[in-house]
C-alpha positions, 0 to 999 in steps of 0.5 A: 670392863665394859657392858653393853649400854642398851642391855637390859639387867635383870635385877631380880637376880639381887635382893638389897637389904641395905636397909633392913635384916633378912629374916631367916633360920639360924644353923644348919648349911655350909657356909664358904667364905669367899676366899677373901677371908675378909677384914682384921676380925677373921683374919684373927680368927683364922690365924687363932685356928677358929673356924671362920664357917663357924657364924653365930645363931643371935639375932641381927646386932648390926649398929647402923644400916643404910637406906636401900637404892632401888635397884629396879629403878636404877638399874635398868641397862647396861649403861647404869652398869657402867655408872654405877656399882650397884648396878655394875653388881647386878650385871656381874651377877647377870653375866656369872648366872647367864654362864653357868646356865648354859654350862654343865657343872662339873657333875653334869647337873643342870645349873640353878639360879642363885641370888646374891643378897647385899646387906650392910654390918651383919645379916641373919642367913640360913648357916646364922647370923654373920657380920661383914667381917667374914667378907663375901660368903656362899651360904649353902643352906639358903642357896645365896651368895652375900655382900657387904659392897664395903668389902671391895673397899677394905679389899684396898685399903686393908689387903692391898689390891688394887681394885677395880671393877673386875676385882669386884667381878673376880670377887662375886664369880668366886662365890658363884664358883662355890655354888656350882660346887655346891649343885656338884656336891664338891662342897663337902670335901672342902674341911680342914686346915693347911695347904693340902687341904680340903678347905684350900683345895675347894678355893682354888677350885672356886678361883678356877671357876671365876677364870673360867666364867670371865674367859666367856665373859665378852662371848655370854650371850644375854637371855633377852638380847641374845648377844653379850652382856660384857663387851669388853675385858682388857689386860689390865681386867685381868690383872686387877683379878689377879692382883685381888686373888694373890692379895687374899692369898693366906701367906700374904694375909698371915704376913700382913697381920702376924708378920709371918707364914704358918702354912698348917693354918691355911684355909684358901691357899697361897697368892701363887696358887690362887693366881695359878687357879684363876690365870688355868680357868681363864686360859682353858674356859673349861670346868674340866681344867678345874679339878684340884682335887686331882 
């Protein structure tokens, strides 16, 4: 995945608070988890039945934070992006949003912009108070997508995949995939557990998102420049996002970590169906191709 080195990034679009908590008011909202059920922790708690939405209402507890890089000094062009991760975050964020605002969402509503908040060990939000262990997550109470950038780590290391940058993109076009469904109004059907479920049904329709995002991602043009912000997505792009959708597909993570599958208890879907999703958004490019509800 390349950007365009002499594109300006828009990093109003991401707040880092690496180095401190957000200040915000505990309960109320919906909280989707990314689909990438995120670390050993939640894994536990899904396979015990709990429900990973439900986040703690205590104050911020994470042990240790790291200073903050100021991203509107060093992300300023796409060439940052192509060096560095955070600055690569900001250009995903930049490209998803550019998108989905010159698309309809599924309900025919105007998009709204929504800021990803990067944080580190746990962070105080809108739905409560959450750890890095429930992965990236949509909250649907402050309208933010949050990150804890040592997930794309644990997503090798612990769940398989291979990485990359575009596992990374595929992780981030997720969860703006569940704030498209949360300006439709589709959030509210995804509940309950097993893989006819609303809960699985709502994730594989924010994987189609993604694929549909990244089958525009090279042709977006960018709002100051005008021409697109991601020059270039290869095969081997795609195969990596494919590869990180099927490695937090629940059959594998439940195999990974209890050594077998109990499909009654699935909240995102199986590796085959989220590479089914992705691989129909990205093959159409069209939100209308996305409907699982059907």
């Amino acid at each position: 995945m390349q950007f365009d080195d002499d594109a300006a990034l828009d990093t109003s679009q991401v707040a880092d608070g690496r180095g401190g908590a957000l200040g915000g008011i505990p309960g109320g909202g919906k909280t989707i988890g990314g689909g990438l059920v995120g670390l050993v922790v939640l894994v536990a708690s899904v396979l015990l039945g709990v429900d990973p939405g439900m986040f703690s209402s205590g104050s911020d507890t994470s042990s240790s934070r790291e200073s903050a890089a100021d991203l509107a000094a060093d992300c300023r062009t796409g060439a940052d992006a192509n060096r560095k991760e955070e600055c690569r975050i900001v250009a995903v964020v930049d490209s998803v949003q550019a998108f989905w605002k010159q698309t309809e969402t599924a309900a025919g509503k105007p998009y709204q912009q929504a800021p990803t908040f990067l944080f580190t060990g746990s962070v105080n939000t809108g739905c409560g108070n959450a750890t890095s262990d429930v992965g990236p997550f949509y909250c649907s109470a402050d309208d933010k997508v949050y990150l804890d950038l040592s997930f794309f780590n644990d997503l090798s290391s612990k769940f398989g995949a291979k990485g990359g940058p575009f596992a990374e993109a595929y992780v981030i076009a997720h969860e703006y995939g569940h704030h498209v469904q949360d300006l439709s109004g589709t959030i509210s059907r995804g509940s309950g557990k097993g893989q006819n479920s609303g809960s699985v049904k709502l994730e594989l329709q924010a994987d189609c998102y993604a694929g549909v995002w990244a089958h525009h991602a090279t042709t977006t043009p960018d709002p100051k420049s005008g021409k697109p912000l991601i020059t270039d997505l290869t095969e081997d792009d795609i195969n990596r996002g494919l590869d990180a959708a099927a490695a937090v597909g629940d059959d594998r993570i439940q195999q990974r970590y209890q050594g077998e599958v109990t499909p009654d208890t699935w909240t995102h879907g199986s590796a085959d169906q989220r590479q089914q999703w992705f691989s129909t958004g990205y093959r159409d490019g069209r939100v209308a191709s996305c409907n699982t509800f059907s």
